[in-house]
C-alpha positions as CSV (number, residue, x, y, z in Angstrom):
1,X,0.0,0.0,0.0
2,X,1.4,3.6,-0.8
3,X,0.0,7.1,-0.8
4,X,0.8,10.1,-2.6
5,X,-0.6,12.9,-2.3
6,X,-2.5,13.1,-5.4
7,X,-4.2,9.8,-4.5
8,X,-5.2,10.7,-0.7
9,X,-6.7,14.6,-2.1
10,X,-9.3,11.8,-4.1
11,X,-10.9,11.1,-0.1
12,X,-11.5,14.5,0.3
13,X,-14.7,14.9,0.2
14,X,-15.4,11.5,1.5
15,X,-18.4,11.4,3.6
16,X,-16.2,11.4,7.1
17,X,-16.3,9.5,9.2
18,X,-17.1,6.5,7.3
19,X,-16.2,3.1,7.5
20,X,-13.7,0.9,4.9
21,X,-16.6,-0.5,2.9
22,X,-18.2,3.4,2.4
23,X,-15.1,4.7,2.1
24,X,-14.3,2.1,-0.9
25,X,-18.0,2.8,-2.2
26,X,-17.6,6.1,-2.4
27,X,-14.3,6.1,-4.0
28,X,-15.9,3.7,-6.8
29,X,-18.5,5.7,-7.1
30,X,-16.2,9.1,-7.7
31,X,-14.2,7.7,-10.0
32,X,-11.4,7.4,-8.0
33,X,-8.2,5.8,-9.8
34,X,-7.8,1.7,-8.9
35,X,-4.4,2.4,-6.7
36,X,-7.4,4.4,-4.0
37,X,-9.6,1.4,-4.0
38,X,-6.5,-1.2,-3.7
39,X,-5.3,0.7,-0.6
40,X,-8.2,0.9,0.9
41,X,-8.7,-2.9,0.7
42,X,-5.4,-3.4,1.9
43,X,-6.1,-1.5,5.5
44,X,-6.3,-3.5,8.6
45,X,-10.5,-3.4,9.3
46,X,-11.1,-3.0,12.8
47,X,-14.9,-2.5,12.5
48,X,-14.3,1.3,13.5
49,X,-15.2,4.1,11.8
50,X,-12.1,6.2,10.4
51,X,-12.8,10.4,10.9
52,X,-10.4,11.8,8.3
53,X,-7.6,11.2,5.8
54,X,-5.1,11.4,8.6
55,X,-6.4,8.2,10.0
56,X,-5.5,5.9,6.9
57,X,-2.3,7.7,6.4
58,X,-1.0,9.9,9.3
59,X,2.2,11.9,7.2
60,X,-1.3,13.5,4.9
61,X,-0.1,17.2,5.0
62,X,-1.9,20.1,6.8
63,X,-2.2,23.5,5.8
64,X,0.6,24.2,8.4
65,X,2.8,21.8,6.1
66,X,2.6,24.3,3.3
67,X,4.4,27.5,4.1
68,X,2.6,30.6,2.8
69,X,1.1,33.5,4.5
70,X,-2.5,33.3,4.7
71,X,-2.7,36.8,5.8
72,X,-1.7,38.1,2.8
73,X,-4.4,37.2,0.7
């Protein structure tokens, strides 16, 4: 299993929290590329529910990982 960040942005806007199974409906459902729905598979299932991105794959960058000023905007 591997992330990048291009194939983690494709969860999103996945209903959170949500379990594996919704979580690999709704990335079929999106269109999501296959290496989204084989990673998904390939997590651990422990019957809980996951709340965000970060629970799947804890290095997922914040907006304090990007270094820009929001203030000037």
């Amino acid at each position: 299993m591997y992330w990048t960040l291009e194939l983690a942005s494709k969860l999103e806007d996945a209903p959170w929290p949500a379990s594996k199974e919704e979580l690999i409906d709704f990335a079929i459902r999106s269109g999501a590329p296959m290496e989204v729905i084989e990673n998904l598979q390939e997590i651990e299932d422990e019957g809980e529910d996951y709340e965000c991105i970060e629970d799947i794959w804890p290095d997922y960058p914040s907006k304090e990982d990007f270094f820009f000023n929001e203030d000037e905007y």
